[in-house]
C-alpha positions as CSV (number, residue, x, y, z in Angstrom):
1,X,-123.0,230.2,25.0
2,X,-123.1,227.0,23.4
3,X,-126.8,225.7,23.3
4,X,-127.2,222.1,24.1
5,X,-130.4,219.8,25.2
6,X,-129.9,219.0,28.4
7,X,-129.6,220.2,31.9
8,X,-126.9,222.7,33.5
9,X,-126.5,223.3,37.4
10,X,-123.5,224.5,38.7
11,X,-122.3,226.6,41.8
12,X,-123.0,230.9,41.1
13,X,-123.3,233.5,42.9
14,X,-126.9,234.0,44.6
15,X,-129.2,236.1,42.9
16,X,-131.5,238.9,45.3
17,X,-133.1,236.1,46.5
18,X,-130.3,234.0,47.6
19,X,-130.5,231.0,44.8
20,X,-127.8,229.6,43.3
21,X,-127.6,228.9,39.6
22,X,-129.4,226.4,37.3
23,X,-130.5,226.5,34.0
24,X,-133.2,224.1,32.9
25,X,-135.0,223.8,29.5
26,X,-134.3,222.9,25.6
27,X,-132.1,225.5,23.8
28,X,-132.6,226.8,20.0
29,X,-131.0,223.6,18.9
30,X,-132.7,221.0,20.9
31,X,-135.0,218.5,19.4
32,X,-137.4,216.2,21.2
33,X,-140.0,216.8,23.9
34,X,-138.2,216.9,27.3
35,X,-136.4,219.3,29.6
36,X,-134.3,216.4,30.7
37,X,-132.5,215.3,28.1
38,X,-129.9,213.1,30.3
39,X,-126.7,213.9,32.1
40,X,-125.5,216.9,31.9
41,X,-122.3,217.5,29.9
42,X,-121.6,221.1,31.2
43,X,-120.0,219.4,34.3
44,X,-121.0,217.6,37.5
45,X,-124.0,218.4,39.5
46,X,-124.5,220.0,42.4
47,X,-127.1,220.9,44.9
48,X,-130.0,223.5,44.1
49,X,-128.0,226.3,46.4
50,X,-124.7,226.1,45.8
51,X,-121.7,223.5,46.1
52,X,-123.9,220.7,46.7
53,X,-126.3,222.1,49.5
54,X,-130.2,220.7,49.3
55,X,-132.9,221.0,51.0
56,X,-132.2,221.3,54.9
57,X,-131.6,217.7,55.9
58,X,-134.0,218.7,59.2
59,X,-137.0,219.2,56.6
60,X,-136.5,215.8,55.8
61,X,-138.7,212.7,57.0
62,X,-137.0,209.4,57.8
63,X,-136.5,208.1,53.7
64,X,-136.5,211.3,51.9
65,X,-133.7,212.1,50.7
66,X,-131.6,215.2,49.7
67,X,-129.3,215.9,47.3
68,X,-125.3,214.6,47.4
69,X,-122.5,215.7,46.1
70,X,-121.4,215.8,43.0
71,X,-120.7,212.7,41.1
72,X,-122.7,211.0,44.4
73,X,-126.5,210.3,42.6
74,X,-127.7,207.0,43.2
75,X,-128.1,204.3,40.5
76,X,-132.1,204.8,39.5
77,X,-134.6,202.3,40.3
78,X,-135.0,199.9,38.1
79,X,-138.5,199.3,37.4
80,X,-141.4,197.3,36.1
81,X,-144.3,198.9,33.9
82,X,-147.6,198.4,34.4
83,X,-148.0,196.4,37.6
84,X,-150.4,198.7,39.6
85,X,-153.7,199.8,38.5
86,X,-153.8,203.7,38.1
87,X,-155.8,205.0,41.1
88,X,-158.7,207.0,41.0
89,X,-157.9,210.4,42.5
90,X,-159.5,210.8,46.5
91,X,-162.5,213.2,46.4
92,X,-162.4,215.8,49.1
93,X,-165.2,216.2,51.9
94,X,-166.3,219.4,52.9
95,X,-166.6,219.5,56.4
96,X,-169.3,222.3,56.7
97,X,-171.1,224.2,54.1
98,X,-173.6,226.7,54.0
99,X,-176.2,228.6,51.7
100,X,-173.0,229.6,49.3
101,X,-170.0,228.2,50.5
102,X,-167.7,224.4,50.6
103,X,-165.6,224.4,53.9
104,X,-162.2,221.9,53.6
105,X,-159.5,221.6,56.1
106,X,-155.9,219.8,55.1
107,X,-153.3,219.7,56.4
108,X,-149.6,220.2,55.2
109,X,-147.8,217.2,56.4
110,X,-145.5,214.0,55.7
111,X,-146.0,210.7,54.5
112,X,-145.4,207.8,52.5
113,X,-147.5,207.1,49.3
114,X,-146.4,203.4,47.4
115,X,-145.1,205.1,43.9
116,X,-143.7,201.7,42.8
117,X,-143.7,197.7,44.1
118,X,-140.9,197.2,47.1
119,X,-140.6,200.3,49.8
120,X,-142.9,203.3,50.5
121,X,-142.2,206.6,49.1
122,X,-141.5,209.2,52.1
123,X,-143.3,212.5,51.0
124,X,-144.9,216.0,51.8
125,X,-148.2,216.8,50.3
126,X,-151.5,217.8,51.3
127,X,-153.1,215.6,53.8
128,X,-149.4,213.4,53.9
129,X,-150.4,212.3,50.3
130,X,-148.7,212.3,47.6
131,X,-151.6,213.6,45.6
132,X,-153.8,216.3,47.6
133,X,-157.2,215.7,48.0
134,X,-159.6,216.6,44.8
135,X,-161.3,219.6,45.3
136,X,-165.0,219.0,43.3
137,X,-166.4,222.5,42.9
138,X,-169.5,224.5,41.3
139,X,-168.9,227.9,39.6
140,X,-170.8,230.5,41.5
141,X,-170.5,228.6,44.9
142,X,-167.7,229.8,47.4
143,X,-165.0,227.7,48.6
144,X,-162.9,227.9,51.7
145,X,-160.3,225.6,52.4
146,X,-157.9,226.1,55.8
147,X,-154.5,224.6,55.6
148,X,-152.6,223.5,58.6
149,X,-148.7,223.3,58.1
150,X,-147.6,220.4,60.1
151,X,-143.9,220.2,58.7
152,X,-141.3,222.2,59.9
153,X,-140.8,224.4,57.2
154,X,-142.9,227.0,55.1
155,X,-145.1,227.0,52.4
156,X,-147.8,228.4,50.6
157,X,-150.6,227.2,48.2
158,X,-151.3,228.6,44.9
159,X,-155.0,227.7,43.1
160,X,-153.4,227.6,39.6
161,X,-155.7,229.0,37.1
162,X,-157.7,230.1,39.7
163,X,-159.4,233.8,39.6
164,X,-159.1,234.6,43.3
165,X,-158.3,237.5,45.6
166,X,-154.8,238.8,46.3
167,X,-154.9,237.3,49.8
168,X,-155.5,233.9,48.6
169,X,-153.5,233.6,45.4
170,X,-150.5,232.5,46.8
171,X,-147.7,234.9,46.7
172,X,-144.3,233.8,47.3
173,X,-143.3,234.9,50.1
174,X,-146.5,234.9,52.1
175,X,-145.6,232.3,53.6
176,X,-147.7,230.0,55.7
177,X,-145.1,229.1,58.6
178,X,-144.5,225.9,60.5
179,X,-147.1,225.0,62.6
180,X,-149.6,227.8,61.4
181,X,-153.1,227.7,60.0
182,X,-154.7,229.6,57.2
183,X,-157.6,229.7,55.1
184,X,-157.5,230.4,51.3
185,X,-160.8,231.6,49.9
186,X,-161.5,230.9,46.3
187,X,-164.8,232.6,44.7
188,X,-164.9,230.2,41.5
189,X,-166.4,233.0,39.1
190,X,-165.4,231.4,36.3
191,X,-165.8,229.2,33.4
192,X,-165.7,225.6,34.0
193,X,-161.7,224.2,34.0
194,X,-159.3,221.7,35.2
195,X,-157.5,223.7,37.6
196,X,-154.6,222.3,40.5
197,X,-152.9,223.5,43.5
198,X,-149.5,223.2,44.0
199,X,-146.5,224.8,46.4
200,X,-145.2,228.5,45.6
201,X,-143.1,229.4,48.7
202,X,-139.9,231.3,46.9
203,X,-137.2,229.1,46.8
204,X,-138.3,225.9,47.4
205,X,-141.4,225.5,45.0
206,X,-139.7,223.6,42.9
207,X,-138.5,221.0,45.6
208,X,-141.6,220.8,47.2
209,X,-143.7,220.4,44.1
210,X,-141.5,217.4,43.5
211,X,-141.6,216.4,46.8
212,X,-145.9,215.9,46.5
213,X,-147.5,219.2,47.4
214,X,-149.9,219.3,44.4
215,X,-153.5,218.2,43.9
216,X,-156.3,218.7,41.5
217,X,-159.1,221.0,41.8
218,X,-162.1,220.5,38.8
219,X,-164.4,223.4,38.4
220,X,-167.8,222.2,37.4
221,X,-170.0,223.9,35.0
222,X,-173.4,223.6,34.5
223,X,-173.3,225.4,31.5
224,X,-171.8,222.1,29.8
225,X,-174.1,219.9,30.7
226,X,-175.9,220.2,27.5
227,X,-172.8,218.5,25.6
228,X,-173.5,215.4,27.6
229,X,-169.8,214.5,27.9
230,X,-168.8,211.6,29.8
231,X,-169.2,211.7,33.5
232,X,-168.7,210.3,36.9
233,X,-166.7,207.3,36.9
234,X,-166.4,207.9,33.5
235,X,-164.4,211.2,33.6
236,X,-161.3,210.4,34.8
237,X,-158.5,213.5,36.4
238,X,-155.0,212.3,35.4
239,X,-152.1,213.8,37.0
240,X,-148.8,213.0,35.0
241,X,-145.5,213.9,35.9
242,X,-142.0,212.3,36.2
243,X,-139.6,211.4,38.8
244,X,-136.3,209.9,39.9
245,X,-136.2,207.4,42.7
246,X,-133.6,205.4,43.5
247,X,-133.2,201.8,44.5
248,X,-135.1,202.3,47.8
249,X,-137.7,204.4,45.8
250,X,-136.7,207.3,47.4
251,X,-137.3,210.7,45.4
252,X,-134.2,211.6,44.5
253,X,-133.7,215.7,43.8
254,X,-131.3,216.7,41.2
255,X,-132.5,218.2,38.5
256,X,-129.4,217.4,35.7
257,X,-130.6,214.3,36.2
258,X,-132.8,212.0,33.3
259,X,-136.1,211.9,35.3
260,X,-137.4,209.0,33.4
261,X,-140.1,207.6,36.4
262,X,-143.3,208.5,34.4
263,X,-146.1,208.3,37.2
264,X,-150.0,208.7,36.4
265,X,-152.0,209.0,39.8
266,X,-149.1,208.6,41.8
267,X,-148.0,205.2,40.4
268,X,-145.4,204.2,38.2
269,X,-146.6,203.6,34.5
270,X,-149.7,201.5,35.5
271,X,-152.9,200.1,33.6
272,X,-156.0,201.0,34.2
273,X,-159.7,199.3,33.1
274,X,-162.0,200.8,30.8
275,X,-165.0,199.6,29.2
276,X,-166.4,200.3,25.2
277,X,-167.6,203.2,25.3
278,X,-166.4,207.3,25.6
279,X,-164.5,208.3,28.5
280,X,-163.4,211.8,29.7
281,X,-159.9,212.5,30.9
282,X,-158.2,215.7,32.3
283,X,-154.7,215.1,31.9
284,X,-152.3,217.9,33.7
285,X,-148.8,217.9,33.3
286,X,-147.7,218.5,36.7
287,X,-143.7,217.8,36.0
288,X,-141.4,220.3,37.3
289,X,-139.9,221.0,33.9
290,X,-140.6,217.9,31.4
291,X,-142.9,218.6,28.1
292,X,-144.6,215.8,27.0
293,X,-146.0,215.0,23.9
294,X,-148.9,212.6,24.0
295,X,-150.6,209.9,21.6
296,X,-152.1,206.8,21.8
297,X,-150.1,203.6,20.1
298,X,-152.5,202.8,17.5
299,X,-152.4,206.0,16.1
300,X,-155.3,207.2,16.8
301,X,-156.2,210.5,17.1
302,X,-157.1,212.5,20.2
303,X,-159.9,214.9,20.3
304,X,-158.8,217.2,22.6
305,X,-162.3,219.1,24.3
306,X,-160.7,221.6,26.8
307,X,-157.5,223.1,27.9
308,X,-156.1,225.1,30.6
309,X,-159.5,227.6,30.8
310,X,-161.8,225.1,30.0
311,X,-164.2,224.0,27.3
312,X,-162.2,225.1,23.1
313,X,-164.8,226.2,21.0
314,X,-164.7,223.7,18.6
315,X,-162.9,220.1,19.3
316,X,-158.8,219.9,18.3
317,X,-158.5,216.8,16.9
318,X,-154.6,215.6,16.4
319,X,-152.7,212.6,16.4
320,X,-150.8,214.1,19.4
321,X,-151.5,216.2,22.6
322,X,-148.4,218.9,23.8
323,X,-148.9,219.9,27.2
324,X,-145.7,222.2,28.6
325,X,-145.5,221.9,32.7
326,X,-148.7,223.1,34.6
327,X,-150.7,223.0,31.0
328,X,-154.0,221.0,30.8
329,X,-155.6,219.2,28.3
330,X,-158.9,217.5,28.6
331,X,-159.4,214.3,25.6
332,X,-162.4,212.4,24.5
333,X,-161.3,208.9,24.1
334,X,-163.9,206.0,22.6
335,X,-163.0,202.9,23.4
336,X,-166.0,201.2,22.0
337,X,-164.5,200.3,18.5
338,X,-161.7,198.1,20.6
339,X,-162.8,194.2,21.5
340,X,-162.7,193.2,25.1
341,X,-159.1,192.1,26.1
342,X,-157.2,195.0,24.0
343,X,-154.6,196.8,25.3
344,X,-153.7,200.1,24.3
345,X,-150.7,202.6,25.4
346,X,-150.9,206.4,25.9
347,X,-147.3,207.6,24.8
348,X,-145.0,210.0,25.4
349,X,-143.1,211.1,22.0
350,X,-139.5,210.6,24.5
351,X,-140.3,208.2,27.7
352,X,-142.3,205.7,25.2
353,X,-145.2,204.1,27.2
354,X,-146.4,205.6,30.2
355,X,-150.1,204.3,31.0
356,X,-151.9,201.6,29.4
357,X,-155.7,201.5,28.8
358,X,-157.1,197.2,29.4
359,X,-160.4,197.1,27.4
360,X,-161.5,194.6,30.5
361,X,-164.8,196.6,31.8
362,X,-168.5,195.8,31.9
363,X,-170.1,198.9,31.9
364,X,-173.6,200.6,31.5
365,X,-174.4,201.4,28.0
366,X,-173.8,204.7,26.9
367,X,-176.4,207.1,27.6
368,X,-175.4,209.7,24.4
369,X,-173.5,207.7,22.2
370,X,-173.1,209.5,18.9
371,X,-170.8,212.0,17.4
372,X,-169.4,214.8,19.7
373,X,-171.2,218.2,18.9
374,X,-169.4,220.5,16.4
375,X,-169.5,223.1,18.7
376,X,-168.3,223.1,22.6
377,X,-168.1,227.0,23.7
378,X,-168.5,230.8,23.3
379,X,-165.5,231.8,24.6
380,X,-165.6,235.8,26.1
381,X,-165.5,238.5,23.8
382,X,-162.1,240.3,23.7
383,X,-162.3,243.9,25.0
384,X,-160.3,246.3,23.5
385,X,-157.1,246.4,24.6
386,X,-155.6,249.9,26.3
387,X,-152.0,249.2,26.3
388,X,-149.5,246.6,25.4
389,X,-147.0,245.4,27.3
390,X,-143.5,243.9,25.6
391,X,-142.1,240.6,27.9
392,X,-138.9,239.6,26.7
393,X,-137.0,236.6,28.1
394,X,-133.2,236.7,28.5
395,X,-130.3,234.5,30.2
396,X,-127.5,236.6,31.7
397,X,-124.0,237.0,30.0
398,X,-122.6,235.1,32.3
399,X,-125.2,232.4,31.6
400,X,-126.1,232.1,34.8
401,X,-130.1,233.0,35.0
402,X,-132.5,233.7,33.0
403,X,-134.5,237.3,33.2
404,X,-137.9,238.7,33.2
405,X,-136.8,242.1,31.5
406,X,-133.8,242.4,32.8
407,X,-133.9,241.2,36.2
408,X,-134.5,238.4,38.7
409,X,-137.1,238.3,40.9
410,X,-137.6,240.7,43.7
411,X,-140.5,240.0,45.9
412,X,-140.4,243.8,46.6
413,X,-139.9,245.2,43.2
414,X,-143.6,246.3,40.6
415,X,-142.6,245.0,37.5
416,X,-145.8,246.1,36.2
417,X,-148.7,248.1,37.6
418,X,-152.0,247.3,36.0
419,X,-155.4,249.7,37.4
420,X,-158.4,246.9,37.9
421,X,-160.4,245.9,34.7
422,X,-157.6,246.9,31.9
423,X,-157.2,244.8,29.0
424,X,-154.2,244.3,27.8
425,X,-151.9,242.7,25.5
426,X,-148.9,241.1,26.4
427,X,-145.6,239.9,23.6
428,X,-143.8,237.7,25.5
429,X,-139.9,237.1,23.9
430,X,-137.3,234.7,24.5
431,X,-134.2,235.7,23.4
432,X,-132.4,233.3,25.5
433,X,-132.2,230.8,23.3
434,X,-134.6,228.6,25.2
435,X,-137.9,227.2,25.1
436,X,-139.4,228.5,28.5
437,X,-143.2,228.4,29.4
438,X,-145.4,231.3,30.3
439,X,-147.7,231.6,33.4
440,X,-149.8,234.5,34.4
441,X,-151.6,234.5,37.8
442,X,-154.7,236.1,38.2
443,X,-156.3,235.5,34.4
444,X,-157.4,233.1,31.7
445,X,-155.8,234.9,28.3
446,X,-156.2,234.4,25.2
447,X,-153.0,233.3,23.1
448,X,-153.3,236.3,19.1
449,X,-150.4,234.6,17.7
450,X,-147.2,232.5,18.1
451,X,-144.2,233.7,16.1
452,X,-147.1,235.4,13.9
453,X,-148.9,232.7,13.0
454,X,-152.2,232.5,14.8
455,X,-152.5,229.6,17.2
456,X,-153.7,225.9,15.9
457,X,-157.0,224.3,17.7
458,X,-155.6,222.9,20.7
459,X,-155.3,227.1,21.8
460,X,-158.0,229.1,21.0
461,X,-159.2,228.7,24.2
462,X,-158.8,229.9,27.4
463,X,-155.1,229.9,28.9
464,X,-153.0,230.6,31.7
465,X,-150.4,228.9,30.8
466,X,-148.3,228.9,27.2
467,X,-145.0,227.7,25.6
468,X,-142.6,230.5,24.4
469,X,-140.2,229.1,21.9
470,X,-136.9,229.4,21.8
471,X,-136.1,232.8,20.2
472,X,-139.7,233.4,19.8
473,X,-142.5,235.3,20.8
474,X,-146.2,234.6,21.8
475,X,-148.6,237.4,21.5
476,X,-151.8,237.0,24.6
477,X,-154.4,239.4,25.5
478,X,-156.2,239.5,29.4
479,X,-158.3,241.2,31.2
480,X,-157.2,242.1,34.7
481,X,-160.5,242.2,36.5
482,X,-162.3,242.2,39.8
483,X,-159.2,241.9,42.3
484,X,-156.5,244.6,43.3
485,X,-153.6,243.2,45.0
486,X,-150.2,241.8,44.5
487,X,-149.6,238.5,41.5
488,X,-146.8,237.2,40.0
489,X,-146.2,236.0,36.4
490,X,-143.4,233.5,36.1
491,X,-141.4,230.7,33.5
492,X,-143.0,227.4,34.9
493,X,-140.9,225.4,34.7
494,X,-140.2,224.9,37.9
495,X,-136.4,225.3,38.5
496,X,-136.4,228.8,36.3
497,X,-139.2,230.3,38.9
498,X,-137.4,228.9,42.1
499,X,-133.6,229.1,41.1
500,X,-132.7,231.6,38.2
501,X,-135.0,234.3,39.3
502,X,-137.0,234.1,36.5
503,X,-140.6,235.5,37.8
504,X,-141.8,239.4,38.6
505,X,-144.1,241.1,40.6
506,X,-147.2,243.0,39.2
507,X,-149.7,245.1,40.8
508,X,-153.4,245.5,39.8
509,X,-154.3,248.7,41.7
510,X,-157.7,249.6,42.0
């Protein structure tokens, strides 16, 4: 099969699960940063099933949009950069709490969120946002959050990154029905992190991800408040992901389409103030597929503090930060070298500009000004591994979907069995041809080596998410601890997950 950079949906047989083919990703050959490359060349799209089928139109709100038929996409919106101030993401409230736990209610539900000038967005999210409500929490202190599902389909809520119990991890198909209630329990015994939740009914994660069903969820740690970093209004969540909307801003679904819509906070490349001094942000790739590559236009570097597990070691300090879909990467960025009035642009190395930083503020001086501390973390000691566990990647001959060893995913079916408190380590191949990403529910690893070379700064910390290159391998080591139950471990990038089977059950027994 020839390899080429861009995106390939066509109508295939179902797999177990009832999908219909699509292939998404960057094959051996591609260069550049992103998953959608443009229109597809391996012949006209159609819907996510098959022969042009989309979500069920009665899912839909007034405004939102399915997919046509092929050859039927709508012209893209065309759009202006950096007329809306990026938002500050909406803190939860708890609505109870006690000696050791945070109580939240949501609900699932429609809405319309203003992406871009001219019409309201029609969406699904959490609380009929577009972006869910930010879950503040403390390691070591319980919380509860009940979800009610006010649309009239399923779904199901995954804390990702999160070390929680079996029943409140998110499996795919325990599904939170229409019109039901349920409350996911997460015990936040971990180190501090930039988590996020996000949809993972089977199927149609991928669709309602795009749709709005994510939201961030910061873990605080007190064990960093030595470090002094920036905080409060100056430690900034950024949730960055890409879209297609069409003239009516309507999200439009079809993944062989050039998502080029970059939106931070839920707005279409906007500015936002800052004054001269250090600021913290926690950027998450939360595309459904796109890597980006980040710098800032000056060519400054970033000095990259934390990634999906939490605080590095030492600072990663590069000219560029990668983050694959679902990765996180927290940055210090100083703005006090830059005279009021200066504008300067965060880029992505293939959508150009996509947020730009107005030195404009008056703000408090600086409590800690000074160099950042040389040191930022012990990570956990590795245990000794007991067994290893080869992962390989592989697209079918017919080219239709991509495997997890052989096979699609079957809700039903123990890829791997794993007793409570193992350590193991994990080489995960592609052999597709494809760059693919790597998520494990569950644990934070730690990534040995990548194609046998150990791993630069940016990830010798804490992960839980990891590009696999194309015809690669990443070695990762993790402890399975504390919680028996069902997990999954999954490509995520989105549309692999949801259409092409590419995900498998494991059990850690006790």
């Amino acid at each position: 099969m020839k390899r080429r950079n861009v995106l390939k949906m066509a109508a295939a047989a179902s797999t177990s699960a009832g999908a219909g083919l699509l292939v998404v990703g960057r094959g051996a050959g591609a260069s550049g940063a992103s998953g959608a490359a443009g229109a597809t060349t391996a012949g006209a799209a159609v819907g996510p099933a098959a022969a042009g089928e989309g979500p069920d139109s009665g899912d839909l709100m007034p405004g939102m949009k399915g997919m046509a038929k092929p050859g039927d996409a709508p012209a893209p919106a065309q759009l202006t950069p950096f007329v809306d101030a990026m938002p500050r993401l909406v803190d939860a409230v708890p609505v109870s709490a006690t000696a050791d736990t945070d109580y939240y209610a949501t609900s699932i539900k429609s809405g319309y969120a203003q992406l871009a000038p001219g019409k309201p967005t029609a969406v699904i999210g959490y609380g009929g946002s577009f972006i869910g409500p930010l879950i503040r929490a403390q390691r070591g202190r319980q919380v509860a959050i009940t979800y009610t599902n006010d649309t009239t389909a399923g779904a199901v809520v995954h804390l990702h990154g999160g070390h929680v119990p079996s029943p409140s991890d998110g499996f795919p198909t325990d599904e939170l029905a229409a019109g039901a209630t349920r409350t996911y329990t997460y015990p936040n015994q971990q180190r501090g992190a930039t988590l996020w939740y996000h949809d993972h009914l089977h199927m149609m994660e991928s669709v309602n991800v795009y749709n709005g069903m994510h939201a961030m969820y910061i873990l605080h740690d007190p064990a960093e408040d030595w470090l002094n970093l920036p905080s409060g209004r100056y430690d900034v969540p950024v949730l960055l992901r890409d879209a297609y909307l069409d003239a009516d801003n309507a999200l439009y679904y079809d993944p062989t389409l050039d998502w080029t819509v970059l939106l931070a906070n839920g707005k279409n490349r906007p500015y936002f103030p800052v004054g001269r001094r250090k600021y913290r942000f926690r950027f998450l790739n939360a595309s459904n597929h796109r890597f980006l590559t980040l710098s800032l236009s000056d060519g400054s570097s970033l000095v990259q503090i934390a990634g999906d597990g939490g605080l590095l070691p030492a600072p990663a300090v590069s000219p560029t930060l990668a983050l694959s879909s679902a990765e996180r990467g927290e940055v210090i960025m100083d703005f006090s070298k830059y005279p009021m009035g200066t504008q300067l642009y965060l880029l992505d190395s293939v959508l150009g500009q996509i947020l730009r930083f107005d030195v404009t503020e008056t703000c408090a001086p600086e409590p800690h000004p000074g160099p950042q501390p040389a040191a930022l973390s012990t990570l956990p000691t590795l245990k000794q591994a007991t067994n290893t566990r080869d992962i390989t990647l592989s697209l079918s001959a017919d080219g239709n979907y991509f495997y997890i060893n052989g096979q699609t995913f079957d809700p039903n079916v123990v890829m791997a069995s794993i007793p409570v408190g193992t350590t193991e380590i994990w080489q995960v191949t592609d052999v597709s041809g494809w760059e693919h990403n790597f998520h494990i529910h569950l644990v934070q690893f730690r990534v040995l080596d990548i194609n046998g070379a150990a791993p630069g700064p940016s990830m010798q910390g804490l992960k839980d998410t990891v590009p696999i290159p194309a015809n690669g391998s990443v070695r990762l080591q993790a402890t399975f601890a504390d919680y028996p139950g069902k997990y999954v471990f999954h490509c995520h990038l989105l549309e692999h997950a949801s259409y092409t089977g590419m995900m498998a059950r494991m059990d850690i027994t006790a």
